[in-house]
C-alpha positions in Angstrom: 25.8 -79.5 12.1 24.6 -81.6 9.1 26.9 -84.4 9.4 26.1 -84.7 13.4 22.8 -85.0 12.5 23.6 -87.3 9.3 26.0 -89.6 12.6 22.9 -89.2 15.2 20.2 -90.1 12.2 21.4 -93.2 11.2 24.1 -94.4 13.8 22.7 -93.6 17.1 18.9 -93.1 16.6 18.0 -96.5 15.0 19.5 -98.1 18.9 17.5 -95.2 20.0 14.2 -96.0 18.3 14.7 -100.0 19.0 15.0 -99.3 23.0 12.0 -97.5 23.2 10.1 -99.9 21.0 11.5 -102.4 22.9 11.4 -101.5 26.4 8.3 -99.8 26.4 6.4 -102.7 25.0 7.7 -104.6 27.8 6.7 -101.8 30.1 3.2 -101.4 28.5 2.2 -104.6 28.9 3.3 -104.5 32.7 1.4 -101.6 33.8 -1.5 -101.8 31.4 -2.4 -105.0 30.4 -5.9 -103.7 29.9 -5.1 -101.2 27.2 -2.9 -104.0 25.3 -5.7 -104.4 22.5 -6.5 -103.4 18.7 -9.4 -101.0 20.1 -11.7 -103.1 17.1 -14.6 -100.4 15.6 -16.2 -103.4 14.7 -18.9 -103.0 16.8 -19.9 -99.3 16.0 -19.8 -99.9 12.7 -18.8 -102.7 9.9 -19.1 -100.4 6.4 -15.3 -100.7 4.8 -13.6 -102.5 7.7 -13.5 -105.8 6.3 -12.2 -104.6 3.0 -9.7 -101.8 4.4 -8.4 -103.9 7.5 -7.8 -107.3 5.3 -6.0 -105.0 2.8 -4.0 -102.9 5.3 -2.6 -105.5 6.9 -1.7 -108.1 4.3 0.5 -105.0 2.6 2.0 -103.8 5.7 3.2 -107.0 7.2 4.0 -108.2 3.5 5.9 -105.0 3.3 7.7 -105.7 6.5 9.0 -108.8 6.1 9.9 -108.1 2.4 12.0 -104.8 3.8 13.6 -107.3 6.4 15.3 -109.7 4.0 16.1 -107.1 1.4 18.0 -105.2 3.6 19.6 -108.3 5.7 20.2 -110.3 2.2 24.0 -109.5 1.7 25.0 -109.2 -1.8 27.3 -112.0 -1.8 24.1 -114.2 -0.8 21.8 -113.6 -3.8 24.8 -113.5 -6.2 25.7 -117.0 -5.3 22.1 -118.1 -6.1 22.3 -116.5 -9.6 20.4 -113.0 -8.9 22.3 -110.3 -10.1 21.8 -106.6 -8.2 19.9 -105.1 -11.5 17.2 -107.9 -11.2 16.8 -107.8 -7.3 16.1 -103.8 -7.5 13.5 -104.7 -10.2 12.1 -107.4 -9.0 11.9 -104.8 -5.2 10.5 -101.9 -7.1 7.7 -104.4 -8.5 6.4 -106.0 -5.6 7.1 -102.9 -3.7 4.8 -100.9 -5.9 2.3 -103.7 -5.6 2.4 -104.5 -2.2 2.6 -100.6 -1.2 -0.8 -99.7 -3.2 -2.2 -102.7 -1.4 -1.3 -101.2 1.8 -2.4 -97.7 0.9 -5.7 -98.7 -0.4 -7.2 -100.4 2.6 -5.5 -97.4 4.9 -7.3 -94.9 3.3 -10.5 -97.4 3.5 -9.6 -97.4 7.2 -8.7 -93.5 7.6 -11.8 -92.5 5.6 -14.4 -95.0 7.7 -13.1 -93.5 11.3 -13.4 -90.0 9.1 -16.6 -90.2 8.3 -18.8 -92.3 11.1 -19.4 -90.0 13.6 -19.7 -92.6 16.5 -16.1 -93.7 15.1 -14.5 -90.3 15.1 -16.1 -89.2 18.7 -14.6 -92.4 19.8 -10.7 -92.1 18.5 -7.7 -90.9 20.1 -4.9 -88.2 19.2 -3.0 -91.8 18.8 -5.4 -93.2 16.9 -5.1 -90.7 14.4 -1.3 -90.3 14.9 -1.0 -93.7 14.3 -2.6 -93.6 11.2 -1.6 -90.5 9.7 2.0 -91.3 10.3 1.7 -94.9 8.6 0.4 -93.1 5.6 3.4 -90.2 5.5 6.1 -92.9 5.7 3.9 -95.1 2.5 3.7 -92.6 0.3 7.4 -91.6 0.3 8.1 -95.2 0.2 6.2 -95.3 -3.2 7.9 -91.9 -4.2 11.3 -93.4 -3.3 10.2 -95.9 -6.2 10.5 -93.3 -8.8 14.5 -92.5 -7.4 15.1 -96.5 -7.3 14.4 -96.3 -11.3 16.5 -93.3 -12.3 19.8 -96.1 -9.9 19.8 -99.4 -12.1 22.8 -100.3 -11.3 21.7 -100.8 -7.6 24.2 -98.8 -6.2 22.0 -97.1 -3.7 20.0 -100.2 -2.8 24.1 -102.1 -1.8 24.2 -98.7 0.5 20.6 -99.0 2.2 21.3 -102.7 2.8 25.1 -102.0 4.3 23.6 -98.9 6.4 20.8 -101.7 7.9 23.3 -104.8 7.6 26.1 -102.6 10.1 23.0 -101.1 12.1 22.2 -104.9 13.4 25.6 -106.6 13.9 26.7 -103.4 15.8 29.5 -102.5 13.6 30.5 -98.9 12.9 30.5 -96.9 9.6 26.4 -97.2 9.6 26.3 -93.4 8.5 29.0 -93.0 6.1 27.6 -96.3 4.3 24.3 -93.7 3.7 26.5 -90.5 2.6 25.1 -89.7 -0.7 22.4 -91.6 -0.8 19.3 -89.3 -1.9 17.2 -87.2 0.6 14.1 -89.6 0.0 15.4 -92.6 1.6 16.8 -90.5 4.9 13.3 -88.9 5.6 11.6 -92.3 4.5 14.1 -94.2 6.8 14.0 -91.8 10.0 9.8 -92.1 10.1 9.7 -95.1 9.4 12.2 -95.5 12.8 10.2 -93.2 14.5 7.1 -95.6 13.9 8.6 -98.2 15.9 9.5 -95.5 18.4 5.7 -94.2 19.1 4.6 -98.5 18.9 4.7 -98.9 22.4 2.3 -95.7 23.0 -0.2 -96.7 20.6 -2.7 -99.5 19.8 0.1 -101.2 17.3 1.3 -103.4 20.6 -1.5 -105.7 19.4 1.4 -106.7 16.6 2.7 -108.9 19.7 0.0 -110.6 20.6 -0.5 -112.1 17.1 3.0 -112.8 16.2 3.4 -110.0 13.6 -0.4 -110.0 12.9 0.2 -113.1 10.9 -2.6 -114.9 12.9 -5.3 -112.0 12.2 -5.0 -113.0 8.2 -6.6 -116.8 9.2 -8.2 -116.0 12.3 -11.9 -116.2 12.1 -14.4 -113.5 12.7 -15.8 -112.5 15.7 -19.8 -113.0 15.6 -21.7 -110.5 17.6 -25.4 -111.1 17.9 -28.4 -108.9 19.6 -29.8 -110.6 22.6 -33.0 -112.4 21.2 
């Protein structure tokens, strides 16, 4: 029973997670155009927003694209360029401690403001709260897994979370047995943190799409609302 979950976990589940992130996005944005928006609070209340929202969203899509090239980056790639495996996991658990503290400052900010406003809270959804609660399980075992990544220098674990995601995208088998013995942290890290992409198209996150990643929101100017008079 444990190694068909182990197989279904980390061969079957990522293409599982992908199609519905995927394909319901596409279906979202079909059938309810109208609901395909960030929801702003903005104008029930400023408080922390523009100090939890700037910060939540330079760490998470810094921690996005950071995740991406680490895990694509074969070995053989930064090698060539003179960066051995010792220094890349360093130089990862660095800016991933930074960049995850970032992220997890300006989401409690966030979490805390929709907490506490009462025109806020009578306002937000189960998948608001879902949303945000979920995001905050999945970044704090990604800083925990930083206290594992320092007891592996030698990297070792870091070459088997990049092979797992390296065979998951060029559809080549052995994805699962490339994460055998890996420690427990990184499965239930990696298996929410594919599940987040699974509940995307259900939640206000599809607003990711309409700014490229978010990478617009960091220069895009604020909205001015005035009173009438």
């Amino acid at each position: 029973m444990g190694d068909y979950l182990h197989h279904f976990f980390f061969a079957i589940y990522p293409y599982i997670a992908l199609a519905i992130f995927l394909l319901g996005s596409l279906a979202r944005f079909e059938r309810g155009q109208y609901t395909w928006k960030s929801d702003s609070s903005q104008l029930l209340k400023r408080g922390t927003l523009r100090w939890g929202s700037n910060l939540f969203h330079i760490g998470i899509i810094s921690l996005f694209f950071t995740h991406l090239v680490g895990l694509l980056t074969p070995p053989a790639v930064y090698h060539a360029m003179g960066v051995s495996t010792a220094f890349k996991q360093t130089m990862a658990i660095v800016v991933g401690a930074i960049l995850g503290l970032v992220c997890l400052a300006g989401l409690l900010l966030l979490i805390w403001r929709r907490w506490s406003e009462p025109r806020i809270a009578a306002t937000s959804r189960f998948s608001d709260w879902l949303t945000l609660v979920w995001i905050l399980i999945v970044l704090a075992l990604g800083l925990l897994s930083i206290l594992t990544s320092m007891q592996h220098k030698d990297g070792a674990v870091m070459i088997a979370l990049g092979e797992w995601a390296q065979r998951i995208v060029t559809f080549r088998g052995g994805a699962a047995e490339a994460m055998a013995g890996t420690p427990v942290i990184y499965h239930v890290h990696m298996v929410l943190g594919m599940t987040l992409f699974a509940i995307f198209p259900f939640t206000r996150l599809v607003h990711v799409w309409s700014g490229f990643g978010s990478v617009a929101y960091l220069g895009r100017a604020w909205q001015l609302v005035r009173p009438r008079g």
